[in-house]
C-alpha positions in Angstrom: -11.3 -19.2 -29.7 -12.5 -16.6 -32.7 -16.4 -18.0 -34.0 -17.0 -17.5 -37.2 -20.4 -15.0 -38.4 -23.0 -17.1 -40.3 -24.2 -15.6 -43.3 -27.2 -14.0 -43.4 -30.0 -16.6 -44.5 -31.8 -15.9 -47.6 -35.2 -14.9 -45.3 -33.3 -12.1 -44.1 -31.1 -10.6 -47.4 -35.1 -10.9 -48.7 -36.4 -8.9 -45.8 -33.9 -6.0 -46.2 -34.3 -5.8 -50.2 -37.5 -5.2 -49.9 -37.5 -2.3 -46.7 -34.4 -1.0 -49.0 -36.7 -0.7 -51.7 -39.4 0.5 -50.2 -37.1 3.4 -48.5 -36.3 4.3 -52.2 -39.8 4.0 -53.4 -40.9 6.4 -50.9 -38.3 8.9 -51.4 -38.1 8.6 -55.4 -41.7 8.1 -56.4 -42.7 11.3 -55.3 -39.7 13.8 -56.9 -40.8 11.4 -60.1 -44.4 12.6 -59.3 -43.2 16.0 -59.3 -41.4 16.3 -62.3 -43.9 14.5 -64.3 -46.1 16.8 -63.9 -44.7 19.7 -64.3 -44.2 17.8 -67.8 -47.2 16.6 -68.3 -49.8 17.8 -70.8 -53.0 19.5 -69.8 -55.1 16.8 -70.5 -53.0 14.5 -69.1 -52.7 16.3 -65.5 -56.3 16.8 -65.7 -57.4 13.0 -66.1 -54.9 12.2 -63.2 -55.7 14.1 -61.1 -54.0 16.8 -60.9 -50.9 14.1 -59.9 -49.0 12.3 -63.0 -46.6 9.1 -61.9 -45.8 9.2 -65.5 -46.6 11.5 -68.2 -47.3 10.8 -71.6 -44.8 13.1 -73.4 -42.4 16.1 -72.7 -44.3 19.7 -72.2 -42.3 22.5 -71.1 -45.4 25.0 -71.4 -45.5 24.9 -67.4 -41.7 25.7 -67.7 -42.1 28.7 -70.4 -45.0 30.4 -68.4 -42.5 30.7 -65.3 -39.5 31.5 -67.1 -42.1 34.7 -69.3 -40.8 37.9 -67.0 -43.1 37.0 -64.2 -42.8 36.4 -60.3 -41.3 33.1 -60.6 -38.5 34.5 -62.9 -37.9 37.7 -60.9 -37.8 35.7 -57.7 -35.4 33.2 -58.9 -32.9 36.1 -59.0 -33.3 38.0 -56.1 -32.8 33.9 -54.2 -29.7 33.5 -56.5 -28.5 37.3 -54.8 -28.9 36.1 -51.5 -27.5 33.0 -51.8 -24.7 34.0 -53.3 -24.3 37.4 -51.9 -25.0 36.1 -48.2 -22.5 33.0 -48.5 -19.8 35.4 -50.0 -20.6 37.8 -47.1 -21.1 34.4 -44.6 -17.6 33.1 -45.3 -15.7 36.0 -45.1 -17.5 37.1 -42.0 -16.9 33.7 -39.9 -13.2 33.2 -41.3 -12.0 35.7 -40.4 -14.0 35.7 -37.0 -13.0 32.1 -36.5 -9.1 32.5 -37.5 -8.9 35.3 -34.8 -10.6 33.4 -32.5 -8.0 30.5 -32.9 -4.8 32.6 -32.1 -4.2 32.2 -28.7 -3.6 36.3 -27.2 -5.9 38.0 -29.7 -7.1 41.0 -28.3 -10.6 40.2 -26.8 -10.1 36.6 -27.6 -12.1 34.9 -24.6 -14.8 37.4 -24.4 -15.8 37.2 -28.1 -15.5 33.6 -27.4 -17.9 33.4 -24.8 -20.2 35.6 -26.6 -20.3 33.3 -29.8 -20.7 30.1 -27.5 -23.6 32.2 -25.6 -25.0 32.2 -28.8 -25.1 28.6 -29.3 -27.1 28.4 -26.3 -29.9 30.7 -26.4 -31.7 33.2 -29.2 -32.6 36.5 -28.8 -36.0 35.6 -29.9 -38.7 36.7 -33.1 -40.0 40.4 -31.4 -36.1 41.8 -30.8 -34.8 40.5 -33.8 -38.0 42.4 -35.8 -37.0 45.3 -33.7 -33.6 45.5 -34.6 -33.8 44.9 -37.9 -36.3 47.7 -38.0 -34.1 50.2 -36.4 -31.3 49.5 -38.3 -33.8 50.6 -41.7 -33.8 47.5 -43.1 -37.1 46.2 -43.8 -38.0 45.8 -47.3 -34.8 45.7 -48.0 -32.3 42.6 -49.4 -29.9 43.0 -46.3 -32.7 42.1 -44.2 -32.3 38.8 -45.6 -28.4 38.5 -45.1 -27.3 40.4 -41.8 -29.6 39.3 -39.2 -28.0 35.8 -40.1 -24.8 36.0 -41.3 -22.9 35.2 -38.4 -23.9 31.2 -37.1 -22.3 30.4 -34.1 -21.6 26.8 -35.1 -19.9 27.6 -38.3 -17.6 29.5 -36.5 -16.4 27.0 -34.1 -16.0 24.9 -36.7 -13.8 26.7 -38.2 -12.3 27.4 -35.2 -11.5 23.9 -34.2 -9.9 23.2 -38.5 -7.9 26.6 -37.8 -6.4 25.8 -34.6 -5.5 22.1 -35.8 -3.0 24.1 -38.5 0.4 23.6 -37.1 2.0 26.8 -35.3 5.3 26.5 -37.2 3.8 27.0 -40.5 2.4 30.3 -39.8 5.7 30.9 -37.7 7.6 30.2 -40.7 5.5 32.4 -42.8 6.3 35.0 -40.1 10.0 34.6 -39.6 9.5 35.5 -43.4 8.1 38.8 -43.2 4.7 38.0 -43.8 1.9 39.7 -41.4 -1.7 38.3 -40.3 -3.5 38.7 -43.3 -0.8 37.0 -45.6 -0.8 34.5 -43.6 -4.4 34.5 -43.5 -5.2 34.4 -47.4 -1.8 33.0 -48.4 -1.5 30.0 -46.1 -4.8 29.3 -43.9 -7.6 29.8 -46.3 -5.6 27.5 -49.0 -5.0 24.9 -46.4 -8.8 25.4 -45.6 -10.6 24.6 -48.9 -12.3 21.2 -47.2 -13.8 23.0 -44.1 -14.8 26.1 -46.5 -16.4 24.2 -48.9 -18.9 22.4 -46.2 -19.5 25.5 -44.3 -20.1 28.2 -47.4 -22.8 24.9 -48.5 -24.5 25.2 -44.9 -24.5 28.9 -45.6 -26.2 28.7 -49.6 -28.7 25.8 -48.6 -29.6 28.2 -45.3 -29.9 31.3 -47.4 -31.7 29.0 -50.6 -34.1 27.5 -48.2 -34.5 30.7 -45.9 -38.5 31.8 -46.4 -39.4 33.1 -42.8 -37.2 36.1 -42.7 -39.2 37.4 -46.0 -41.9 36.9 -44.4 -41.3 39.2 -41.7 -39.2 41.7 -43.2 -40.3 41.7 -47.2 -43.5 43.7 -48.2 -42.6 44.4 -51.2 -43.8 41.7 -53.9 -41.1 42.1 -56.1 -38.0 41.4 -53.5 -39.8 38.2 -52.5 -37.1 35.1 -52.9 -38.0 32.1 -54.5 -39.0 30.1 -51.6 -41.3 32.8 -50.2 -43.2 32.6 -53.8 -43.0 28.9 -53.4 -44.8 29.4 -49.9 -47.5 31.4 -51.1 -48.2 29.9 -54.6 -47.7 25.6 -53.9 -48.0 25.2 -50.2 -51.3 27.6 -49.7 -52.2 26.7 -52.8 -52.7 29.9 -54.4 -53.8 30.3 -57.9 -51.1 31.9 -60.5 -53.1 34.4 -62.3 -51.7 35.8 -65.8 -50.2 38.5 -64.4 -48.5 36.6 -62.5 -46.9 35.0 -65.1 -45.7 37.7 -67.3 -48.6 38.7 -68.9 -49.8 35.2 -70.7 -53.3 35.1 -71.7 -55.5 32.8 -69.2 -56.6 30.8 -71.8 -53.4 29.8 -72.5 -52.1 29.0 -69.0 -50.7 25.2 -68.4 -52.9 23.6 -65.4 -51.6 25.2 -62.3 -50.6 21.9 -60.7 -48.0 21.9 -63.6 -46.9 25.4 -62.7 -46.9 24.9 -59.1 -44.6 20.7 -59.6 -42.4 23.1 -62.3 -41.7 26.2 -59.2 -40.9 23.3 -57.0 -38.7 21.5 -59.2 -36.9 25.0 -60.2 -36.6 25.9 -56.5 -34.9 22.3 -55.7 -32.1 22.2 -59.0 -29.6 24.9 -58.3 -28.6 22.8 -54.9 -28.8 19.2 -56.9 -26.3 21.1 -59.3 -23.9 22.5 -56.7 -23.7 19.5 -54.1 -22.0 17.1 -56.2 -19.4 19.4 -56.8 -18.9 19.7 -53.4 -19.3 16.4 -52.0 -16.2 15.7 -51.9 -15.0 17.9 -49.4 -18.2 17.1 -47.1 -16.8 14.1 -45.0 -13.4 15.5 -44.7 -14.3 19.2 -43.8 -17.1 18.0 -41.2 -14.8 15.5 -39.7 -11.9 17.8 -39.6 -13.4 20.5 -37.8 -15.2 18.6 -35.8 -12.7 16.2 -34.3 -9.1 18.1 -34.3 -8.4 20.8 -31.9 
């Protein structure tokens, strides 16, 4: 005998509006926080605080001062070069890694196999990697940044898994027809692989986007420094933009630094707000191919 539910009483659709609303409180009030004042006018920041819920006009001086020729500026594109240098680099690295992995007598196959899977398991650790980057010449240098991590062991079993569910007679096909591995490879796989690409080259940007500790090691030089490193140094320790700094802007003229600091944040979070909706789409599917088949 099938019961029936009973709906929920009007107690309990009350108690989960409000813990809904108080999730999105917590999460939206303080990216509002941000943005207003970075917006904000100097008075207005100063009155508040140094913390404006809502600001009392639009003021883009905070914006104008970071955008002048300064570190902001210059780290902004040296982030944009990684991100999109390393994911470039990323993708064509583990695709290609990942496809050969997948065809069942490649030379070396279960070796190379084991090695990524070792890698899964256990890191070589801060002091090696320093070494080996240093040997290799690369400190203070952009690649620094890339090579050490271009390879992730996850992405390519991932791909693995989305390549190996790809039915042999379509690639045997494409072979009865003359066509040799890497036709196959960029005529048929990687069109068939759009979903699974489009989630793993996203875990690639936000890793490279995010990425801060790496400059840290590697990066003397101020002027190779990534946005998130600058981000580091000038909103989470707090230090003090000077007008240098900032392309040259005379002090007096300087928007309150909590402005500056809430306008490198919001700068530092937009290019991945702009690219994940366009790539949404292909999240669930990609993950849940790769993950499940094969």
């Amino acid at each position: 005998m099938s019961t029936i539910e009973e709906a929920p009483g009007m107690s309990s659709r009350v108690l989960k509006a409000v813990v809904l609303i108080v999730c999105c409180a917590l999460v939206i009030v303080p990216f509002l926080g941000v943005i207003s004042t970075s917006i904000a006018s100097q008075s207005h920041v100063t009155n508040s605080g140094g913390f404006v819920l809502w600001p009392d006009g639009l003021n883009l001086e905070a914006y104008k001062s970071i955008f002048n020729g300064g570190v902001v500026q210059r780290a902004l594109g040296v982030s944009v070069l990684i991100a999109v240098g390393g994911t470039l680099i990323s993708l064509a690295g583990s695709t290609m890694l990942a496809y050969a992995l997948s065809r069942q007598g490649s030379f070396g196959q279960k070796p190379i196999l084991m090695i990524v899977l070792f890698s899964l398991l256990f890191s070589p650790g801060l002091i090696p990697n320093y070494l080996v980057v240093k040997e290799f010449g690369l400190l203070d240098s952009l690649l620094a940044l890339i090579l050490p991590t271009a390879i992730s062991g996850f992405n390519v079993i991932v791909l693995r898994s989305f390549f190996m569910s790809i039915p042999d007679s379509v690639l045997d096909s494409a072979r009865v027809d003359g066509a040799g591995d890497f036709r196959i490879f960029w005529s048929i796989v990687l069109p068939l692989s759009r979903a699974v690409l489009a989630v793993v080259g996203l875990f690639y940007a936000v890793g490279y986007w995010n990425a801060f500790f790496n400059a840290m090691l590697y990066i003397n030089d101020t002027a190779k420094w990534p946005l998130q490193l600058v981000l580091r140094t000038y909103v989470v320790n707090n230090t003090e933009l000077s007008s240098g700094d900032l392309g040259g802007a005379a002090a007096d003229q300087l928007p309150p630094q909590e402005s500056i600091q809430m306008a490198i944040l919001v700068v530092s979070l937009v290019p991945i707000l702009i690219v994940y909706p366009f790539l949404q789409r292909h999240f669930a599917k990609g993950m849940m191919t790769g993950a499940v088949k094969g």
